[in-house]
Each structure stands twice: as structure tokens, then as C-alpha cells.
Rosetta silent file (secondary structure, phi, psi, omega in degrees, C-alpha in Angstrom):
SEQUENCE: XXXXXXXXXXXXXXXXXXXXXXXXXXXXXXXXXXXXXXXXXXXXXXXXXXXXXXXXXXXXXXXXXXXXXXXXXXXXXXXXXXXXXXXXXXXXXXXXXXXXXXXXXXXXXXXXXXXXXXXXXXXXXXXXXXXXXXXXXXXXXXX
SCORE:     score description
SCORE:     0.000 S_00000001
   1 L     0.000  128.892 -174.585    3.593    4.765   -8.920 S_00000001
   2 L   -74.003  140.039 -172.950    4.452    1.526   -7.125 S_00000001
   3 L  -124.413  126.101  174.414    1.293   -0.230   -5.680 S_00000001
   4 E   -82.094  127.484 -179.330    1.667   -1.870   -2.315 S_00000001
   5 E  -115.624  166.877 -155.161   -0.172   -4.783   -1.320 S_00000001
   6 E  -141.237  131.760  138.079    0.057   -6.246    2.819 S_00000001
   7 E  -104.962  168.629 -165.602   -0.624   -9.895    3.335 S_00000001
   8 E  -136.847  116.185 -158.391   -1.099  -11.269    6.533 S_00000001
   9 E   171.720  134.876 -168.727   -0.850  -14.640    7.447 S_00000001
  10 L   -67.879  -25.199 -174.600    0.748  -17.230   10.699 S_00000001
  11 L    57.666    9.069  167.422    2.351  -19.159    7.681 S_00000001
  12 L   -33.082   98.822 -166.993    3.027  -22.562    9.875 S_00000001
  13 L    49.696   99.908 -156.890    3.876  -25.159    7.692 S_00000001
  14 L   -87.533  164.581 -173.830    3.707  -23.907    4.769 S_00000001
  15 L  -137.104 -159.810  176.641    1.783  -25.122    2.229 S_00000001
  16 H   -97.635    4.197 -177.013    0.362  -24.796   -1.607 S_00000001
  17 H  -105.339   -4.870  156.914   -2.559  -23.191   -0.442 S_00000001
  18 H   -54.389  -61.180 -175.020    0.021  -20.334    1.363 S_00000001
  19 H   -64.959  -26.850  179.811    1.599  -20.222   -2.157 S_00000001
  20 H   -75.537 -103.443 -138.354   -1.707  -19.520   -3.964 S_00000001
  21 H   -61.726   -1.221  173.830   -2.677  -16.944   -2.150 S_00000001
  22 H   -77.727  -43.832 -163.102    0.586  -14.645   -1.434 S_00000001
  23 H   -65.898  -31.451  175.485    0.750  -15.471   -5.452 S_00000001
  24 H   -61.875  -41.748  171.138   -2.736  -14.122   -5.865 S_00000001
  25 H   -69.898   -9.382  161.569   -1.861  -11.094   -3.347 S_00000001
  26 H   -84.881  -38.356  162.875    0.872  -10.119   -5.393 S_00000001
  27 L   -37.895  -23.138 -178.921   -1.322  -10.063   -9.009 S_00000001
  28 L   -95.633   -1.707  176.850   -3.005   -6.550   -6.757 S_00000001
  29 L  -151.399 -145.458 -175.719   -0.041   -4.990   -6.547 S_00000001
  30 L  -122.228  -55.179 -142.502    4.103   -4.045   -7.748 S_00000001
  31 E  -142.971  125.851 -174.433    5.642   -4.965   -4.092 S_00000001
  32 E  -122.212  127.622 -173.621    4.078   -7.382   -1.563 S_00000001
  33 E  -116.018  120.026 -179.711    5.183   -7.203    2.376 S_00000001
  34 E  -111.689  159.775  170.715    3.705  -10.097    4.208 S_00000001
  35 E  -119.164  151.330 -162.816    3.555  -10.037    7.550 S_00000001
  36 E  -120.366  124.698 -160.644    4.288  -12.861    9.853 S_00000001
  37 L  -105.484  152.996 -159.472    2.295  -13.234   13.004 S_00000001
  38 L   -63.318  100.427  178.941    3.792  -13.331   16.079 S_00000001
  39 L   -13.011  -52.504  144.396    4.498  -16.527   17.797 S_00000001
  40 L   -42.007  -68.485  155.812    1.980  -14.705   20.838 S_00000001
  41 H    -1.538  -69.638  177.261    0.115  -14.040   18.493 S_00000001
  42 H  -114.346   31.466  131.223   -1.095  -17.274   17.486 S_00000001
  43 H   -74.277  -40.272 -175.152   -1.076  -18.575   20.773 S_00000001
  44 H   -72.372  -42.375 -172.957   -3.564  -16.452   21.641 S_00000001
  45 L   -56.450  -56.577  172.610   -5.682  -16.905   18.355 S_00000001
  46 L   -97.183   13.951 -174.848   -5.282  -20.467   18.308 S_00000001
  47 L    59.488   16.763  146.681   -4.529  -21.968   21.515 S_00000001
  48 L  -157.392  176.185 -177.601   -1.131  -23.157   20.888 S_00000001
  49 L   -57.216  175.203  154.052    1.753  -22.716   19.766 S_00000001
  50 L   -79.063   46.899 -103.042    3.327  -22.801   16.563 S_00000001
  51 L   -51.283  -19.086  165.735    5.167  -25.644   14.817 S_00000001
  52 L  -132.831  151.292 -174.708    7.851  -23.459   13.692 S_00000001
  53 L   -89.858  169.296  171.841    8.979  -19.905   15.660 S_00000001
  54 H   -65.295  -17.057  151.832    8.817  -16.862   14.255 S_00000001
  55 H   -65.143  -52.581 -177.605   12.062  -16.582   12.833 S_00000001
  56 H   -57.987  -61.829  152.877   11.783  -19.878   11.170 S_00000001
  57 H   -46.464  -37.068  173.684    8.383  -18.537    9.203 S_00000001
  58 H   -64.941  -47.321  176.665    9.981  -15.349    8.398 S_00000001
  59 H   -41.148  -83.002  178.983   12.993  -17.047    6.916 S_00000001
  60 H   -21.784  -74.184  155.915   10.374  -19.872    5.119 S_00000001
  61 H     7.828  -88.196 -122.325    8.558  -16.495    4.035 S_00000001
  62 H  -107.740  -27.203  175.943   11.020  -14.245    3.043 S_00000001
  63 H   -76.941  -20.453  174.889   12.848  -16.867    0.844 S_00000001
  64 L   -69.819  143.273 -170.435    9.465  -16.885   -2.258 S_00000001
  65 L   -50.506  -42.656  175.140    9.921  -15.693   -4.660 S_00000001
  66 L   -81.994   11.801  174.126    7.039  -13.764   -5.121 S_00000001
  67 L   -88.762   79.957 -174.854    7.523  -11.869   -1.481 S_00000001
  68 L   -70.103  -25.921 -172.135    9.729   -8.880   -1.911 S_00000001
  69 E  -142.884  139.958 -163.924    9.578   -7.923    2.311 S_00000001
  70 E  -123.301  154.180  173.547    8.948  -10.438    4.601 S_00000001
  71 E  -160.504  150.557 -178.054    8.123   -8.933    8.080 S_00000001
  72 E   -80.271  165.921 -169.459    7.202   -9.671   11.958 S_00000001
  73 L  -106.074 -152.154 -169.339    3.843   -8.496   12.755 S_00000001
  74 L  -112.053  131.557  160.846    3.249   -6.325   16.121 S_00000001
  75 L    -2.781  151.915  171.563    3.114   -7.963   19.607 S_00000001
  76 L   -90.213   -4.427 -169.112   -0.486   -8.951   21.512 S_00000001
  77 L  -131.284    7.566 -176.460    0.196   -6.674   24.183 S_00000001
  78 L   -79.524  145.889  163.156    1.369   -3.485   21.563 S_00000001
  79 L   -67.485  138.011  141.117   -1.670   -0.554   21.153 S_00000001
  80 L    99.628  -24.612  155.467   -2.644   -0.897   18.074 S_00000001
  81 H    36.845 -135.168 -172.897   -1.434   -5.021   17.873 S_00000001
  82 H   -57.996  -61.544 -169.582   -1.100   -5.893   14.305 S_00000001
  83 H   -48.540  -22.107  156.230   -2.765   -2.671   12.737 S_00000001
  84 H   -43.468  -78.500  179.497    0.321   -0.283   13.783 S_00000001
  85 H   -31.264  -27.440 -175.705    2.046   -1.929   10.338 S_00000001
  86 H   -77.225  -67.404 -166.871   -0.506   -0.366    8.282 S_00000001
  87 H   -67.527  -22.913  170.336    0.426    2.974    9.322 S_00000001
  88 H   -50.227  -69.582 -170.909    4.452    1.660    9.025 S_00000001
  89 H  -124.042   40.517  149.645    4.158    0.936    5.123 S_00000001
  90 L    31.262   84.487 -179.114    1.164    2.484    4.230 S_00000001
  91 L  -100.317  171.587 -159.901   -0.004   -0.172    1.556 S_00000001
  92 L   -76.726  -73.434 -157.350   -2.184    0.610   -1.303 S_00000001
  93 E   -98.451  112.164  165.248   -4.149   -2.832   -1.015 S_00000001
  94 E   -87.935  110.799  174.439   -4.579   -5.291    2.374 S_00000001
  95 E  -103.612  129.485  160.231   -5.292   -8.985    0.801 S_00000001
  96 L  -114.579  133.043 -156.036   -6.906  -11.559    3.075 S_00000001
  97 L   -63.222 -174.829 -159.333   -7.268  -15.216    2.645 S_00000001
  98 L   -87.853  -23.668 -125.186  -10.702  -16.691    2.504 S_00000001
  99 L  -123.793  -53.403 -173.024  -10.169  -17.919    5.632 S_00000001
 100 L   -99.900  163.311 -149.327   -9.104  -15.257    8.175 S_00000001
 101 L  -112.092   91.873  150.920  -10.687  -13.444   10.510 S_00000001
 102 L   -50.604   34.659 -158.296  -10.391   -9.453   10.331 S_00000001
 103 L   -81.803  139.485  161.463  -12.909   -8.110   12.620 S_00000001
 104 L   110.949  -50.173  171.680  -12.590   -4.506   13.309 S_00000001
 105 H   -12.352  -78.802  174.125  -10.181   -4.274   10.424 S_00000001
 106 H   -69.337  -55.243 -156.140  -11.780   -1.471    7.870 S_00000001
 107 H   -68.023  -44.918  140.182  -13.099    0.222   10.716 S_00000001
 108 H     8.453  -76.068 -145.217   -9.457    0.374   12.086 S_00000001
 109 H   -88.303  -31.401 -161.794   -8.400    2.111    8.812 S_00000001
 110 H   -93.530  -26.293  150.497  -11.195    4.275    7.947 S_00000001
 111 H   -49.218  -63.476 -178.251  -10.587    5.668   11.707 S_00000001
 112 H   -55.388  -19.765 -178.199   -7.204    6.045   11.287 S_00000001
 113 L    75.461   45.037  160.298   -8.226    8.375    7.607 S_00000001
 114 L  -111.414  131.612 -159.573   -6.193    5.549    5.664 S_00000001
 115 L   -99.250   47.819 -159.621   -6.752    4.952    2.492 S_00000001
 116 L   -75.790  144.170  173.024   -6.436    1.192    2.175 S_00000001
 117 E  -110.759  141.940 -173.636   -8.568   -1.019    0.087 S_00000001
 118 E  -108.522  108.492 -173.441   -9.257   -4.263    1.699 S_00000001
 119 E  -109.691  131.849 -153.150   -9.722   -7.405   -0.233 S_00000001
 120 L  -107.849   56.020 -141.473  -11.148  -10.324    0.793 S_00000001
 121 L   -79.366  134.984 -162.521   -9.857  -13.785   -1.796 S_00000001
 122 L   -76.485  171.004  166.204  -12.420  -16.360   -2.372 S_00000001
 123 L   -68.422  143.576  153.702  -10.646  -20.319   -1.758 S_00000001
 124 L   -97.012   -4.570  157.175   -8.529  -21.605   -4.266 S_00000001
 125 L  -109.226  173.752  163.575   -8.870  -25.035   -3.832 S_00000001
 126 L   -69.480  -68.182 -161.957  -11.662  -27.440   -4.037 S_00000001
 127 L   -81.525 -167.555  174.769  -10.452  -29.785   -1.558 S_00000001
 128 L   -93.149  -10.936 -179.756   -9.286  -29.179    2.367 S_00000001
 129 L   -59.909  -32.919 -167.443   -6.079  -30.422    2.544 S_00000001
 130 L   -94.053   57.785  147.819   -4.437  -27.272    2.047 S_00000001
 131 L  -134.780  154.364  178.612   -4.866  -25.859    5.347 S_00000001
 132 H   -21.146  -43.796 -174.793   -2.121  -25.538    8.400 S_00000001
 133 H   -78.638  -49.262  172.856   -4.599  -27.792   10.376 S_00000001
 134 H   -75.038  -40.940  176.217   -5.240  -30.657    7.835 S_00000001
 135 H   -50.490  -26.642  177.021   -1.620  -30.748    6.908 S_00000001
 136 H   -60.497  -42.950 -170.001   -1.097  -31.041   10.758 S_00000001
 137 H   -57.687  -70.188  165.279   -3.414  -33.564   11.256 S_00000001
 138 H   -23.314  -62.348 -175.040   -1.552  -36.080    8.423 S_00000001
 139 H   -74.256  -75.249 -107.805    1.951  -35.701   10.053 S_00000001
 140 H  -104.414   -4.336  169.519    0.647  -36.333   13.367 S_00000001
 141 H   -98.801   -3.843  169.178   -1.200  -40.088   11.730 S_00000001
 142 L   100.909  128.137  156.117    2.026  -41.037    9.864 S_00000001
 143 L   -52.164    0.000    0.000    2.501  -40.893    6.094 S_00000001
């Protein structure tokens, strides 16, 4: 039996601390489908835009190695938003970074009668650089 794991994740400039954890979210399963949030999406979440579109992150995505299905995630205005994928490929395992914010999430699934386990991955680094926002920061003070 094949075991599916779901990552989740805006992936904007990607980074090594992107690569840890899709590598870590694949160690939970056989076949890992990340999903790539929507360019709406993380307008709304973050209050701007992205640095790359949503094509541009799936491609970046969809090219590691350790990704077998790279995929867009569901609209801000769909019912059912992001969580509508869950019932699409019915994964074994949902892994979330240390980082993101799921509210609503298990209740979602255990509503829905789905039998998903939801895992939550402690940080893998020590320092801070390796988020979207500190890499952001750097490029915008110059090397």
C-alpha cells in the first residue's frame, strides 16, 4: 500500500529550510504532493504579493527531487479554499512546517469522516535565516 503524504507550503524563494522540510515530509510517506498556494492566497495571508507567481513556484517545486506531484492549491474565494485537495488525493499523512498556521484544519477532516493524520514538524534549524522573510530582508539590503 502506497502511503501519501500532502505538504503545504507558499514556497517563495525557496530556500534550505523549504528543502528540509518537504525532505522530512517525504521520510512519512511513499509519494509526496505538495501543494502550492495560490498567488490570492498569500495575498490575503500575508499582505502582499509574492516574489515569484504561481507558476514560477510550481515549476521551482515540481522540479525536487524529492516531490513526485507538485500542485496549485484551491482559490480564496472556492468553498472549502485549500481543504477541497484533501478530499482530491485523499493523503494518508498532512505534514506541516513548524511554522504554519492550520487553524480549523483537523476539525475540517474529522468533519469531513477523513482519515488523515496530521503532523506538525518541530524547526530544523537553529538559526533564522532560513525563512521566506529573512531571506527577503538580505536581498532587499544588498549582498
Amino acid at each position: 500500500m502506497v502511503r501519501t503524504v500532502l505538504a503545504f507550503g507558499s514556497f517563495d524563494v525557496l530556500h534550505p529550510g523549504h528543502l528540509l522540510y518537504l525532505k522530512r515530509a517525504k521520510a512519512r510517506g511513499d509519494l509526496l504532493i505538495v501543494v502550492i498556494a495560490r498567488d490570492s492566497t498569500i495575498s490575503m495571508i500575508k499582505g502582499r504579493g509574492p516574489v515569484f507567481n504561481e507558476k514560477e513556484r510550481l515549476g521551482m517545486v515540481e522540479a525536487l527531487k524529492m516531490v513526485d506531484k507538485a500542485v496549485l492549491g484551491g482559490r480564496v474565494k472556492d468553498p472549502g479554499g485549500m481543504y477541497n485537495i484533501l478530499k482530491k488525493y485523499k493523503p494518508d499523512t498532512v505534514v506541516l512546517g513548524y511554522d504554519q498556521n492550520a487553524a480549523g484544519l483537523k476539525e475540517w477532516i474529522e468533519g469531513n469522516k477523513l482519515n488523515i493524520k496530521v503532523v506538525r514538524l518541530r524547526k530544523g534549524f537553529r538559526t533564522g535565516r532560513f525563512k521566506s522573510s529573512k531571506v527577503k530582508e538580505v536581498l532587499e539590503r544588498g549582498l
